[in-house]
C-alpha positions as CSV (number, residue, x, y, z in Angstrom):
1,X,-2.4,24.6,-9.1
2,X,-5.6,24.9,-6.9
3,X,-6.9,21.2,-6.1
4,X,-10.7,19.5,-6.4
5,X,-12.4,21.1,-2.9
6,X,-13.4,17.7,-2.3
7,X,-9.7,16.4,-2.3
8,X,-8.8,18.8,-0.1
9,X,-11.6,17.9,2.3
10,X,-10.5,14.2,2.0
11,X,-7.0,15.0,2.5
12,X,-7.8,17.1,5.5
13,X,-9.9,14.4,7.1
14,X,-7.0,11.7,6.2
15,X,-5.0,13.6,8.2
16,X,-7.6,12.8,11.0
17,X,-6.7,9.4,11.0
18,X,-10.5,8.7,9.4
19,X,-10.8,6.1,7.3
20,X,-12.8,6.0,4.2
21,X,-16.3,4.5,5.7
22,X,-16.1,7.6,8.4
23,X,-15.4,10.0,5.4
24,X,-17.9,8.8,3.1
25,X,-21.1,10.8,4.7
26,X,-18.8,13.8,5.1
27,X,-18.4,14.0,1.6
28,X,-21.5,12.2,0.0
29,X,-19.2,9.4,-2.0
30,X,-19.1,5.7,-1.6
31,X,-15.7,4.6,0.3
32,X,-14.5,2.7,-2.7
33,X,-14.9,6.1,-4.8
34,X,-12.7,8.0,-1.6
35,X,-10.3,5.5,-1.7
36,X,-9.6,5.8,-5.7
37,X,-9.6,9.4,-5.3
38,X,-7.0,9.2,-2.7
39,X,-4.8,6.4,-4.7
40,X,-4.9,8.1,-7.6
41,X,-3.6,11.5,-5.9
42,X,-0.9,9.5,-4.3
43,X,-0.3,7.9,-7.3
44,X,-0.2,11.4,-9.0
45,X,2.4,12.2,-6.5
46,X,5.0,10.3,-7.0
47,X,4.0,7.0,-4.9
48,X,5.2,3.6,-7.2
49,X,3.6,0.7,-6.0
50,X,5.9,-2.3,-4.5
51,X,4.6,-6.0,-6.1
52,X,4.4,-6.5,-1.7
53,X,1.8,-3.2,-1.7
54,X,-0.3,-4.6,-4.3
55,X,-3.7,-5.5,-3.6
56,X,-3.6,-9.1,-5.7
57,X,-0.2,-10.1,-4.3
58,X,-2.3,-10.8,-0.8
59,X,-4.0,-13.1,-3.2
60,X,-1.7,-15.2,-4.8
61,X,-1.4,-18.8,-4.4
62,X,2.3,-19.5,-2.3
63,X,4.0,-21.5,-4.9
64,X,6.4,-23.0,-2.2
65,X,3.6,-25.0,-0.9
66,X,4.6,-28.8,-0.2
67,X,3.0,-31.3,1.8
68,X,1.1,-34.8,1.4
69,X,-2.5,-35.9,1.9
70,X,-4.6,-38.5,1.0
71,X,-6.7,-38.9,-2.4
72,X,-10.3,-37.9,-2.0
73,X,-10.7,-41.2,-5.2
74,X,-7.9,-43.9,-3.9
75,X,-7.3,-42.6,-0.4
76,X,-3.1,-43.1,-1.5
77,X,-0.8,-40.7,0.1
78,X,0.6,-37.8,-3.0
79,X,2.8,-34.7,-3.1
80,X,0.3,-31.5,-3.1
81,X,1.7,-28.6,-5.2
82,X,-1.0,-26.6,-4.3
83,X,-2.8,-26.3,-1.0
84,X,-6.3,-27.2,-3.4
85,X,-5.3,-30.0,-4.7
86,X,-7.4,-33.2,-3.8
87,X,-6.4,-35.7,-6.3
88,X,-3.4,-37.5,-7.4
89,X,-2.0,-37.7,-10.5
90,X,-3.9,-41.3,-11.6
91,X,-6.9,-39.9,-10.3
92,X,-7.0,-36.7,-11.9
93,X,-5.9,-38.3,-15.4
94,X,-8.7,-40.8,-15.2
95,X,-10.9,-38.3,-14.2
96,X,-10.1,-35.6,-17.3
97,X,-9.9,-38.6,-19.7
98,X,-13.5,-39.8,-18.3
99,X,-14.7,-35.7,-18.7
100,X,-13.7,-36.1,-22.2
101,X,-15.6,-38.8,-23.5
102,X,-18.8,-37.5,-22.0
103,X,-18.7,-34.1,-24.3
């Protein structure tokens, strides 16, 4: 099965050690569109992404995360769950009840 002239040319050139931005004028594509193409034939291949080689897993919020800080409202000292958390518990209920009752 003869492959897309362009694939071959982008395979050839990954095998340069180029990366997409210094393939991109090569070939006339956007690096985003060279690094589909080249997913997708790995993909085609065989390749089965790990949950630790996916892109959003970088971007995940660590659910272990513990620590204290101070209320931005009271200034009293509460468990975080979350590394954006800002308000303890009072706080944030008196806050989403006083939301409410403006709407």
């Amino acid at each position: 099965m003869r492959q897309d002239p362009v694939l071959e040319k982008l395979l050839d050139l990954q095998k340069q050690n180029l990366k997409p931005h210094q393939m991109a004028p090569m070939v006339g594509m956007s690096r985003y569109a060279i690094i589909g193409k080249l997913y997708r034939h790995k993909v085609k291949n065989g390749y089965v992404p790990t949950r630790k080689d996916s892109y959003d897993s970088t971007r995940r919020l660590n659910k272990n995360f513990t620590g204290k800080r101070d209320c931005n409202v009271c200034q009293k000292e509460f468990d975080m769950i979350s590394k954006y958390d800002r308000f303890c518990d009072i706080c944030r209920k008196t806050a989403t009840n006083l939301t409410s009752w403006m709407l």
